[in-house]
KEKEMI-422588 format. One line per 8 residues: number of its first residue (from 1); their letters; for each residue x, y, z of C-alpha. Coordinates in steps of 0.1 Angstrom, whole numbers. Example, Ala and Ser with C-alpha at 12.3 -4.5 7.8 and 13.67 -1.06 7.14 Angstrom:
// residues 2
1	AS	123:-45:78 ~ 137:-11:71;
***
This chain:
// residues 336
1	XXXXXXXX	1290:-74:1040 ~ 1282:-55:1075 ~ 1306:-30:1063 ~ 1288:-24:1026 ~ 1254:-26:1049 ~ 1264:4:1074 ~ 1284:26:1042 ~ 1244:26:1022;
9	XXXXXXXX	1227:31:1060 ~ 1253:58:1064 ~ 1245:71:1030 ~ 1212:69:1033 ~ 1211:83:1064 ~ 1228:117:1052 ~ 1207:116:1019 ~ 1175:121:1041;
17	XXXXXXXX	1197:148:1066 ~ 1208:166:1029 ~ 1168:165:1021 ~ 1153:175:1054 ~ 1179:206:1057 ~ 1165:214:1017 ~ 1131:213:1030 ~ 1138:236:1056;
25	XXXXXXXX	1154:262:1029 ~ 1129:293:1035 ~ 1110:305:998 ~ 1125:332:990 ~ 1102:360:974 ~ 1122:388:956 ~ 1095:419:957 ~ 1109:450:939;
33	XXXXXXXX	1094:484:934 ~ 1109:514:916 ~ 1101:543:942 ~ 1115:552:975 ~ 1109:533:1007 ~ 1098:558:1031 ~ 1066:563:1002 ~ 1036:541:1013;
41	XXXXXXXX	1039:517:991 ~ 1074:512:1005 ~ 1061:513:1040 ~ 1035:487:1029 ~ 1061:465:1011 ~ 1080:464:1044 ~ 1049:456:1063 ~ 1041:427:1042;
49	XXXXXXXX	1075:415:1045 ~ 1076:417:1082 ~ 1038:400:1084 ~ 1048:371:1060 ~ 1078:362:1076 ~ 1064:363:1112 ~ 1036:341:1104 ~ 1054:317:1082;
57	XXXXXXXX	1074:311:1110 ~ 1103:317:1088 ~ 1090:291:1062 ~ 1096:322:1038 ~ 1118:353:1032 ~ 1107:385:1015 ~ 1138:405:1001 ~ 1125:440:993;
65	XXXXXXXX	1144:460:969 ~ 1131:497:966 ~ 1143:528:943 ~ 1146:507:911 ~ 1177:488:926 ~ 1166:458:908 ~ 1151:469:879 ~ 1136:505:860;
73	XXXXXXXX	1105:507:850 ~ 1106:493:817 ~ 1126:462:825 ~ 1101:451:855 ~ 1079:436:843 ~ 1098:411:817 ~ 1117:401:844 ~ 1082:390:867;
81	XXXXXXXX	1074:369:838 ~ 1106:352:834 ~ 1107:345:874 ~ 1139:372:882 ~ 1115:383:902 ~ 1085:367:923 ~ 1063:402:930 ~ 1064:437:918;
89	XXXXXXXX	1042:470:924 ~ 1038:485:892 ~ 1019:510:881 ~ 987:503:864 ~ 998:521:835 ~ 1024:497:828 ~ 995:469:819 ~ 987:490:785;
97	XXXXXXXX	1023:476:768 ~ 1018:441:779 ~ 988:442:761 ~ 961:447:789 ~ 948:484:778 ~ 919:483:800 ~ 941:489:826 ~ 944:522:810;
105	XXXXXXXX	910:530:826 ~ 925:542:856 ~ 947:568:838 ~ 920:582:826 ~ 919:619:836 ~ 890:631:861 ~ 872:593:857 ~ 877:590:895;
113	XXXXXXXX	858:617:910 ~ 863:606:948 ~ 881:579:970 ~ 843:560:970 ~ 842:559:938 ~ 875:544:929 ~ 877:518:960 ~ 843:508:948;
121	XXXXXXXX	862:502:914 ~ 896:484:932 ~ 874:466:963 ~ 849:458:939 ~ 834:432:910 ~ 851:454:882 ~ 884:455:902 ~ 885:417:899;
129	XXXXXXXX	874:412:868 ~ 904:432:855 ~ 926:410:878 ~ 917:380:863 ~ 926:394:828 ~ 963:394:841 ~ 960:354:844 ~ 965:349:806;
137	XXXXXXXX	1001:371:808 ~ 1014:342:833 ~ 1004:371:864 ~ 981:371:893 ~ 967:405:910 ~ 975:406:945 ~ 958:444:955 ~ 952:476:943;
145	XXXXXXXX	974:504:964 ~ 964:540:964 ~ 990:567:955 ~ 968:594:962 ~ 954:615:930 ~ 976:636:905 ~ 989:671:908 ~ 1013:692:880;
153	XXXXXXXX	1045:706:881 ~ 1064:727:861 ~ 1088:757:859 ~ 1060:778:854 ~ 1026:781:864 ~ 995:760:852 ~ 964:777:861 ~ 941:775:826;
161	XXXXXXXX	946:753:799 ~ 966:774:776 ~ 992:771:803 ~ 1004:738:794 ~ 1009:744:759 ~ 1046:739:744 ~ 1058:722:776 ~ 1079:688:777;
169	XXXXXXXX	1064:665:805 ~ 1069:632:815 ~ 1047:604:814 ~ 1046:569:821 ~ 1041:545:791 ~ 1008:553:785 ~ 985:559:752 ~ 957:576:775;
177	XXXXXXXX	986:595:797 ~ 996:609:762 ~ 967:616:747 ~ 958:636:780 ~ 989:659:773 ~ 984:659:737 ~ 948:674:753 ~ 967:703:769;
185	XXXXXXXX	992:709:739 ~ 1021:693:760 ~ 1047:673:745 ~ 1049:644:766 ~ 1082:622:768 ~ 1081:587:781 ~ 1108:579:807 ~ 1118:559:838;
193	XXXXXXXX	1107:570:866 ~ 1143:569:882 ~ 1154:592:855 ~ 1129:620:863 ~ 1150:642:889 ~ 1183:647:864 ~ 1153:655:833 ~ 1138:678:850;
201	XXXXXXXX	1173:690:865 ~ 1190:695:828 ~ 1155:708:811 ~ 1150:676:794 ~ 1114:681:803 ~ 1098:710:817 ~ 1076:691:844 ~ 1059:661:853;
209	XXXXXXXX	1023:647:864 ~ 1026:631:900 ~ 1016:622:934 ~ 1022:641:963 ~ 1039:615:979 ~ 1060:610:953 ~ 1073:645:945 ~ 1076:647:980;
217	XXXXXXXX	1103:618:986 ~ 1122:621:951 ~ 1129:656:963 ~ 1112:673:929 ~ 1107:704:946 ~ 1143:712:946 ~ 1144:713:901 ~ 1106:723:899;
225	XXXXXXXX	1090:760:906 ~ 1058:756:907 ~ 1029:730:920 ~ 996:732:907 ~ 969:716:932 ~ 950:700:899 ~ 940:666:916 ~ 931:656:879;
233	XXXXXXXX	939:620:874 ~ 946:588:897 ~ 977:573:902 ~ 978:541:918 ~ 998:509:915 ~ 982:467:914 ~ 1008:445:933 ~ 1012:415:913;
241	XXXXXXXX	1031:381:915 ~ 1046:356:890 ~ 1015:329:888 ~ 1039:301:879 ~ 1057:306:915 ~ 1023:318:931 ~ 1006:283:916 ~ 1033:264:931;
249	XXXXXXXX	1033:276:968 ~ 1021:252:995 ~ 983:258:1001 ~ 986:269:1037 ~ 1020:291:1026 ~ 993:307:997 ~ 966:312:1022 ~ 992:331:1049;
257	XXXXXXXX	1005:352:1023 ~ 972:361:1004 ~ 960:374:1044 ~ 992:392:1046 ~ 987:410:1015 ~ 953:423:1027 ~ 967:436:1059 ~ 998:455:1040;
265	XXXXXXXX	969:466:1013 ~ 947:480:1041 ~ 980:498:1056 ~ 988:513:1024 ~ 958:529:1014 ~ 953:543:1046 ~ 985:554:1049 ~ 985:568:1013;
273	XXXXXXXX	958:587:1026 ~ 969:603:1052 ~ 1001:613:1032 ~ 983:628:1005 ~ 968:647:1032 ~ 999:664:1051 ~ 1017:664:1020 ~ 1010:699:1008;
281	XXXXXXXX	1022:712:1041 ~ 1052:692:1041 ~ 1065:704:1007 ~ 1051:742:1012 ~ 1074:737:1044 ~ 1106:734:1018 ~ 1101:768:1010 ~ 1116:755:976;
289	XXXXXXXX	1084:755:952 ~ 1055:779:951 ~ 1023:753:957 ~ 987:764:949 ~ 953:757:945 ~ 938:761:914 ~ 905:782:911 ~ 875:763:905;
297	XXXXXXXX	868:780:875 ~ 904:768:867 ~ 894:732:872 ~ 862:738:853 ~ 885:744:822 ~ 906:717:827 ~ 879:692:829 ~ 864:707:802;
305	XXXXXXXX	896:702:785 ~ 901:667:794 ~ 871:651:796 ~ 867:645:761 ~ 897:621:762 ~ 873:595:777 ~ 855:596:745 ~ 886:591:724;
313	XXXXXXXX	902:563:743 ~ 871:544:744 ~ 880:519:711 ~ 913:514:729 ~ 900:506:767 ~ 873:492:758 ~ 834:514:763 ~ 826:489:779;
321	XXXXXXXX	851:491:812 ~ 848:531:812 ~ 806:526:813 ~ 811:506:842 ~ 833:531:865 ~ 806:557:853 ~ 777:531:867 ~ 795:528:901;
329	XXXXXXXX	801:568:901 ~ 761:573:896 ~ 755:546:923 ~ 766:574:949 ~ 752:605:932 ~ 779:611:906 ~ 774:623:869 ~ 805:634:844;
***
């Protein structure tokens, strides 16, 4: 009897030692991002990895996996809402497939005219209003990082409008990103963003819409002639999580990360910013791509050109979200 009596006390003993060492397993948070790590929002990935593991006292691990190493564009997403993967940093294009086209808003060529403008869109009542459309896809909105506003390349220049006509370029998955090309009399092709370089490389397209920060770091300049200072568009990215997982994180583990996430979207857009603003130096300095301002008669014509998209996407976005960035855009003195 003493012996049966010390075997379950033993076994219950190294039941609760088996459960305690369980407990103490960190949460592990896969966060994976298709562009390179030296970009900010790699940076910022890396800073919110370093805060939330630092002030969970190692009660969680962030694994970071830039460059598409995990996933391409197209297959991100899915694999969010299946729990593969815990957060991602898409673009907000990518919310237009999944059935969410008002995210398309911020595609929307020339509807940001200035960095107040569109923080008071992403900082703002409109920004979380969008956020909490994600809810019903089984995805909670995290923050809003800056990429900096759009600029063209090709292998030939774009000053006037006509310029663009007959030219292959690549585009995210996105109706208004198309029907801005279609605009120009582009042909635009839909591809991962991983696959760009080798595109551009073999003439599969001719060019590509982008960020500075972005050409800069996937080395574009070295299959690309020419880079036209057009500024025309925003391109930004809405860090999201899986809201199963995110539902199911200890309350004080929730509040730590959510702070965390803050921070690292504070460093981002800051240091989107300051990228944006030494990147034209930086790639000039490659000597491998003519860069250039465009007149602003030139930019007259392409807005001109452009603009009228707004009106055409507005049964798709929604009138309703696009009159709303143009009410926070008149708040400070802007009209379109």
């Amino acid at each position: 009897m003493k012996r049966l009596i010390f075997r379950a006390a033993l076994g219950t003993t190294l039941a609760l030692a088996s459960a305690s060492a369980l407990a103490q397993q960190p949460i592990v948070i896969k966060f994976s991002h298709v562009v390179a790590q030296s970009t900010p929002k790699g940076q910022a990935a890396e800073r919110f990895k370093q805060l939330a593991e630092t002030r969970t006292n190692g009660r969680v691990k962030i694994e970071v996996y830039p460059n598409s190493q995990l996933y391409k564009d197209g297959e991100e997403m899915e694999a969010l809402q299946l729990g593969a993967v815990q957060i991602l940093a898409p673009s907000t294009s990518k919310f237009g497939p999944l059935g969410l086209p008002q995210f398309e808003l911020f595609d929307l060529p020339y509807i940001f005219p200035n960095r107040e403008v569109l923080h008071r869109v992403t900082l703002g009542p409109l920004g979380k209003e969008l956020f909490r459309s994600l809810e019903a896809k089984g995805i909670v909105g995290l923050g809003y990082w800056d990429n900096g506003f759009k600029v063209m390349s090709a292998n030939r220049p774009l000053h006037t409008p006509a310029d663009y006509k007959g030219l292959k370029m690549r585009i995210k998955s996105s109706k208004v990103l198309d029907a801005q090309m279609r605009a120009l009399g582009v042909q635009p092709q839909v591809m991962a963003f991983s696959e760009v370089y080798q595109a551009m490389q073999t003439g599969v397209v001719d060019g590509s819409e982008n960020s500075l920060p972005n050409f800069l770091t996937q080395k574009f300049y070295e299959v690309q002639k020419y880079l036209a200072l057009t500024y025309h568009g925003y391109d930004g990215y809405a860090v999201i999580v899986n809201k199963k997982f995110c539902d199911g994180l200890p309350a004080d583990i929730r509040s730590t990360l959510d702070k965390a996430m803050q921070e690292a979207t504070s460093y981002e857009n800051e240091l989107s910013l300051k990228e944006n603003d030494e990147g034209v130096a930086k790639i000039k300095a490659t000597g491998r791509v003519q860069v250039y301002d465009i007149t602003p008669d030139e930019q007259v014509a392409l807005r001109k050109a452009l603009l009228p998209v707004h009106k055409e996407m507005e049964s798709r976005i929604g009138k309703q979200w696009i009159d709303a960035v143009y009410k926070e855009a008149a708040a400070v003195g802007v009209r379109y």
